[in-house]
N, C-alpha and C positions, 0 to 999 in steps of 0.2 A: 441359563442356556447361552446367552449372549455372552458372557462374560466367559464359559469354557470355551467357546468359539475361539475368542480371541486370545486366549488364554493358551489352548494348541498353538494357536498363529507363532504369537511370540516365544513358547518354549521350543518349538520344529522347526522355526523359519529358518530357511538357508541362503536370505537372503546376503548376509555379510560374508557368505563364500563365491559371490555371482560379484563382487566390484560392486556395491552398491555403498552409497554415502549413508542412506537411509531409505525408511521404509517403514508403512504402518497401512495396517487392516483396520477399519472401523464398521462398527454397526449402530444405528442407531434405533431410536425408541420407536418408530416407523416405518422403521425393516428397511432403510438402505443404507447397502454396500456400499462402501468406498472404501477404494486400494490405491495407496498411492508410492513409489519407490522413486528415486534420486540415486544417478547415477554417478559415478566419483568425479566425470567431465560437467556436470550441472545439468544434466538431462532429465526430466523430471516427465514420467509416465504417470496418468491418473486414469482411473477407472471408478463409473459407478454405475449402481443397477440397484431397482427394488427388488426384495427378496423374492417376490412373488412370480417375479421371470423365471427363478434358478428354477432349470426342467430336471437335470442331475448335477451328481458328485461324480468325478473322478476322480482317479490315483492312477497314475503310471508311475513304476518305479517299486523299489522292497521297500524293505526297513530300513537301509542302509539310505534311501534318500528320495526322493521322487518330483513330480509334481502334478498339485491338487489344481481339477479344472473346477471352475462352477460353470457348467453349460444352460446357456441363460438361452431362451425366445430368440429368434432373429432380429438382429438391427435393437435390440434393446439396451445392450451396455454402451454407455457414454464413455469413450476411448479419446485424451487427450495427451499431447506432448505438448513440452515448455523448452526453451535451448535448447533444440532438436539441431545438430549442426548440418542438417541434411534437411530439414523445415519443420514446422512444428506444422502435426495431425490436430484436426476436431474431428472426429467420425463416431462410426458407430459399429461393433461388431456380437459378438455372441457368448464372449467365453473370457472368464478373469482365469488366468491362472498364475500362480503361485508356486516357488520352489518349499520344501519340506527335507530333514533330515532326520534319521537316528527317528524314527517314528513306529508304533506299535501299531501292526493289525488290531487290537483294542482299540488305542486312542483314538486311529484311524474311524476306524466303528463309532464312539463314543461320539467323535464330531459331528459326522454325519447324522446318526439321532438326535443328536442337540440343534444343527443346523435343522433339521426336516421339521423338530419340534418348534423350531422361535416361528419358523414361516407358517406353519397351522395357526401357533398364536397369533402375527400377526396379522392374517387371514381373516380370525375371528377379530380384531380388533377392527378392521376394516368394516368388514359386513356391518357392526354396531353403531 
């Protein structure tokens, strides 16, 4: 599950059409997110949140391109900037979102069940 997550991430990301240096989705064994991208000026946006916040999925946008929200709790997702030439942020907001391209109503699908399924798992690994 974790692994197609990330596996969409990187086969739809449209990040290297947004001016970005770089960019990486991660999940770990404890169900948190981190999204972090680098701008081509050295601007470097981070985001994280445990699975357990993510309330939905969205998609705005077709096939031809979109992008995917994870709408997280209030005040839950850790939102940082680095060489921010205008200052660098620590705060806190609600929603990672991410550009996608060239992406199937399926795959789309697919994610979402796998996302909805790792947070049940690690739901259940939690409670134990």
């Amino acid at each position: 599950m974790r692994d197609n997550i990330i596996q969409v991430y990187n086969k739809y990301g449209a990040e290297k059409y947004l001016e970005r240096k770089s960019y990486e989705l991660d999940i770990n064994a404890n169900g948190f997110i981190r999204y972090k991208r680098v701008w081509k000026n050295n601007k470097s946006e981070y985001f994280s949140v445990k699975i357990e916040k993510v309330k939905d999925i969205n998609f705005l946008g077709s096939e031809k391109g979109g992008w995917l929200s994870l709408i997280c709790e209030p005040e839950t997702v850790i939102y940082q900037t680095h060489r921010d030439p205008s200052g660098n942020v620590d705060s806190m907001t609600n929603e990672i979102s991410f550009p996608l391209s060239a992406i199937s109503e399926d795959e789309l699908n697919l994610f979402a069940k796998n996302f909805k399924s790792l947070k049940e798992l690690v739901a259940k690994k939690v409670e134990n």
